[in-house]
OpenMM code with the backbone's topology and positions (N, CA, C; nanometers):
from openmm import Vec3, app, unit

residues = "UNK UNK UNK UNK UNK UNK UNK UNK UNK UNK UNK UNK UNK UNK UNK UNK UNK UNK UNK UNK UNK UNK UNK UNK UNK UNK UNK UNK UNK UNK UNK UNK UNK UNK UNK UNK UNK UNK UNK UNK UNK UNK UNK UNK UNK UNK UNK UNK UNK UNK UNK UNK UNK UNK UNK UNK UNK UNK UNK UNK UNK UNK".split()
positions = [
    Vec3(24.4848, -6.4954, -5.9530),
    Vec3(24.4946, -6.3508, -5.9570),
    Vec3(24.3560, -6.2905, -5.9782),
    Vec3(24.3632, -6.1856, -5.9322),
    Vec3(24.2135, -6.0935, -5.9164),
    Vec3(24.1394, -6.0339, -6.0685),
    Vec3(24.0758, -6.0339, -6.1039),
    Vec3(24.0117, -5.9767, -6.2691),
    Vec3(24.0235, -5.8313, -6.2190),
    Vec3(24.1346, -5.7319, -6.1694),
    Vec3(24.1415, -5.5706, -6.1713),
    Vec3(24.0456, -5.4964, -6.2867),
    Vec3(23.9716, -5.3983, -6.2605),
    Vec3(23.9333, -5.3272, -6.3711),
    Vec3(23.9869, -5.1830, -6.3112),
    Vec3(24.0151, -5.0852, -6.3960),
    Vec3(24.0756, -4.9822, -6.3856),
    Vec3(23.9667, -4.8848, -6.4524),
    Vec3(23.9206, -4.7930, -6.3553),
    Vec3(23.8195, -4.6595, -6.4062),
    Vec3(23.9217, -4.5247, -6.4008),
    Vec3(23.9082, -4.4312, -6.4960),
    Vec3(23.9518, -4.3035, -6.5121),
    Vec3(23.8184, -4.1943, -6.4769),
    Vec3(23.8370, -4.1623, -6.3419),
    Vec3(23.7236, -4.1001, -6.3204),
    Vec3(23.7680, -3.9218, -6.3430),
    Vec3(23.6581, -3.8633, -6.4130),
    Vec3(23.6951, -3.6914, -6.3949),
    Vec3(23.5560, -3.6299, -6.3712),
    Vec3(23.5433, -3.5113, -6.2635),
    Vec3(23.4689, -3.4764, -6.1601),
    Vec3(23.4125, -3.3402, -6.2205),
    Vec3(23.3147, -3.3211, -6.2769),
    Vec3(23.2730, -3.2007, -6.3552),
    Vec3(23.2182, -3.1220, -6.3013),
    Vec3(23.2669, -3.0111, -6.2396),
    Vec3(23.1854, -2.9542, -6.1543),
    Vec3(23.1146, -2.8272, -6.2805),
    Vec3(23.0013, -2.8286, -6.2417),
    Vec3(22.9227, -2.7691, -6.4057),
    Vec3(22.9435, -2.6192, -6.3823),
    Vec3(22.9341, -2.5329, -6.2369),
    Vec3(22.9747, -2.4029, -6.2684),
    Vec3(23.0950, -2.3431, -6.3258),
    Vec3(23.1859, -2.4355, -6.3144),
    Vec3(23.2890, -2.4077, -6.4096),
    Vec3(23.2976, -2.3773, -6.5559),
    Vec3(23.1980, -2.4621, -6.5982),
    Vec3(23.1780, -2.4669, -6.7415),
    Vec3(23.2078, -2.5573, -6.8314),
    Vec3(23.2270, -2.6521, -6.9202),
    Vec3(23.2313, -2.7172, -7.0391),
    Vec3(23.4193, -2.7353, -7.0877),
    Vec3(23.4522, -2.5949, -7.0754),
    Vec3(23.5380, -2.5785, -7.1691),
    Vec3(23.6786, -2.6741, -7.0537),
    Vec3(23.6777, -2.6747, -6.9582),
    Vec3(23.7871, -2.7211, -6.8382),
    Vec3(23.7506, -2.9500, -6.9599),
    Vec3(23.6365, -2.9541, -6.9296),
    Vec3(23.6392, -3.0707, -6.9747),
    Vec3(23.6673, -3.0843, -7.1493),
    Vec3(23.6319, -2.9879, -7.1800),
    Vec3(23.6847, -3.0109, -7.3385),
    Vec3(23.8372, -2.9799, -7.3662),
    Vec3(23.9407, -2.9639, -7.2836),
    Vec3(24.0474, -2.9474, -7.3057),
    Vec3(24.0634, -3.0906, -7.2134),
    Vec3(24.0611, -3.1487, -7.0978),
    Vec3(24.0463, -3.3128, -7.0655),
    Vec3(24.0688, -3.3829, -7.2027),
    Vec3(23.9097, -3.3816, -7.2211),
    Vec3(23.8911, -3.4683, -7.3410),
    Vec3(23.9778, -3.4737, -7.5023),
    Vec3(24.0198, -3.3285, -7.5263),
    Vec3(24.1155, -3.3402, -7.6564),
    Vec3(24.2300, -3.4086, -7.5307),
    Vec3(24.3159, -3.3932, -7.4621),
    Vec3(24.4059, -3.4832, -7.4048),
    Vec3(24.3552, -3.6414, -7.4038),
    Vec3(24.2803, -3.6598, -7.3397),
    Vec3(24.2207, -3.8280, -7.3245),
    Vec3(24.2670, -3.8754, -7.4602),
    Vec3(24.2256, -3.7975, -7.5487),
    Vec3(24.2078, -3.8694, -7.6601),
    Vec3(24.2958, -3.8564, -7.7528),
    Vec3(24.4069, -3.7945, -7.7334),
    Vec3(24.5451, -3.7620, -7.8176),
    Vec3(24.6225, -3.8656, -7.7368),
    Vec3(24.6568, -3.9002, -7.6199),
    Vec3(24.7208, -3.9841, -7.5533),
    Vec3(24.6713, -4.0839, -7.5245),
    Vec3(24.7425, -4.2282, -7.5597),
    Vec3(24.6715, -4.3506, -7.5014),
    Vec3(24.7147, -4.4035, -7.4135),
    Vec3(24.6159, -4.4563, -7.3095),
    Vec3(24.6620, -4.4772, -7.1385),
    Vec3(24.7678, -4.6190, -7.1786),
    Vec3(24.7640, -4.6498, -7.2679),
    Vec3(24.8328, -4.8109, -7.2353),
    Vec3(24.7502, -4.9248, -7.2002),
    Vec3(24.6350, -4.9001, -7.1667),
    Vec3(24.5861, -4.9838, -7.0614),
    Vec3(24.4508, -4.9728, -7.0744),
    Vec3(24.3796, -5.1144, -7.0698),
    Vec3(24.1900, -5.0606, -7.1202),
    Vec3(24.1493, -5.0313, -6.9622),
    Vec3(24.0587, -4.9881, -6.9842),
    Vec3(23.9848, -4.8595, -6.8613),
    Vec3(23.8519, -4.8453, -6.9469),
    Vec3(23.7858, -4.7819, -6.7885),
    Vec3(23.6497, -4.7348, -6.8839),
    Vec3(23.6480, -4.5559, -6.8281),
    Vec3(23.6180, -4.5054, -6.8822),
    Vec3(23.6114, -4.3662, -6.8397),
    Vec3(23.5032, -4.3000, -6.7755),
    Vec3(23.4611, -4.2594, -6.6474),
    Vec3(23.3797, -4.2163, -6.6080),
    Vec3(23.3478, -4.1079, -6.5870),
    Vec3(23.2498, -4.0147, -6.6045),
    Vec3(23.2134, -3.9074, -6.6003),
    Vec3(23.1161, -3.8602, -6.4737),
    Vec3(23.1776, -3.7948, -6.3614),
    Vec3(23.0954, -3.7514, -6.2364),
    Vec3(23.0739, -3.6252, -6.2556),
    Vec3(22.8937, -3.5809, -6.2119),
    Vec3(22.8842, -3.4268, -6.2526),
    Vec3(22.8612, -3.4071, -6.0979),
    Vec3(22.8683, -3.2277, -6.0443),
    Vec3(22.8326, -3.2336, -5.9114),
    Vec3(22.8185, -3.0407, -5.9534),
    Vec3(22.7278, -3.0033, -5.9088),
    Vec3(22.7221, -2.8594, -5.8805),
    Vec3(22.5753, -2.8390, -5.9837),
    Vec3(22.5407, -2.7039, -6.0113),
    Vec3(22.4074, -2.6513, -6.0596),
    Vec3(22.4281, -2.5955, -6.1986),
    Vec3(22.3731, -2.6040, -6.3117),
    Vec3(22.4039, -2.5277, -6.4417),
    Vec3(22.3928, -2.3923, -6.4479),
    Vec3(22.4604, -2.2977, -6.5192),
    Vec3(22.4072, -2.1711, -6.5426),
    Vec3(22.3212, -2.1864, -6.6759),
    Vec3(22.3525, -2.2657, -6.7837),
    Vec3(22.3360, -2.2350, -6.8578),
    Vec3(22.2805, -2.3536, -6.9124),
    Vec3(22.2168, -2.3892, -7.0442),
    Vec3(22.1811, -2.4829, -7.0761),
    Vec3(22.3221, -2.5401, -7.1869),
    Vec3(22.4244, -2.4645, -7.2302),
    Vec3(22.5224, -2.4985, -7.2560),
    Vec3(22.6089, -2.6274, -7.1764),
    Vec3(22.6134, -2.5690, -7.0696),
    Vec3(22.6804, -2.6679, -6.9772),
    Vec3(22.6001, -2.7991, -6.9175),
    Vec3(22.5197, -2.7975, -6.9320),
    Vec3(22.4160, -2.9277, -6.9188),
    Vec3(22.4763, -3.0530, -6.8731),
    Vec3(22.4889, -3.1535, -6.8459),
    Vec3(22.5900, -3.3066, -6.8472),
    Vec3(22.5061, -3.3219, -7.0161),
    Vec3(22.4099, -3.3323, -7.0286),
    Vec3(22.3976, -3.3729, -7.1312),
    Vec3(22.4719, -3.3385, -7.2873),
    Vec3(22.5104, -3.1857, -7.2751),
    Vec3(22.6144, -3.1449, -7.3469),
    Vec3(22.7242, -3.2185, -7.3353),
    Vec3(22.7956, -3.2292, -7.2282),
    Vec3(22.9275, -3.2946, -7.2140),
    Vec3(22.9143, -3.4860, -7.2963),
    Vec3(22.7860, -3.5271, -7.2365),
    Vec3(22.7855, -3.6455, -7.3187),
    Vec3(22.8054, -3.6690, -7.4335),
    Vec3(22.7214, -3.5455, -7.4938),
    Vec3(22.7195, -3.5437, -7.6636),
    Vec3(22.8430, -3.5151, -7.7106),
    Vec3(23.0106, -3.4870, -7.6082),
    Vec3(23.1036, -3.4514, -7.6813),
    Vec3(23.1935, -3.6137, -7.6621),
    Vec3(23.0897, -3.6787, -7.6447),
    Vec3(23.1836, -3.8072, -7.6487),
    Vec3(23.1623, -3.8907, -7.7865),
    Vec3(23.0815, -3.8411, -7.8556),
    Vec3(23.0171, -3.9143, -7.9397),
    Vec3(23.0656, -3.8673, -8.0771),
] * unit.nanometer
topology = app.Topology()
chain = topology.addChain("A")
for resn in residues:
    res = topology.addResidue(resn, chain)
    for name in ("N", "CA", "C"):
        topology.addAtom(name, app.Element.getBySymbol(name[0]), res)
């Protein structure tokens, strides 16, 4: 049988803003998948702000 690894990918598009992924993330983390995974984080679009940064979003994993 094959060694499967399973990724949870979510797609941040940054003009949106922060807050779409901080309601993700309280879910991710109130519910457990069952199942180990690694979670990936894709950013795609331009910042307005230095709020929304990827680097912000990193620091809310921590």
């Amino acid at each position: 049988m094959r060694d499967l690894k399973i990724g949870v990918v979510y797609l941040a598009w940054l003009p949106y803003g922060i807050g779409h992924f901080e309601r993700f993330l309280a879910s991710y983390l109130q519910f457990s998948s069952g199942y180990p995974h690694q979670l990936i984080i894709a950013f795609n679009g331009q910042v307005e702000s230095e709020s929304d940064s990827p680097e912000r979003y990193i620091e809310l994993l921590h």
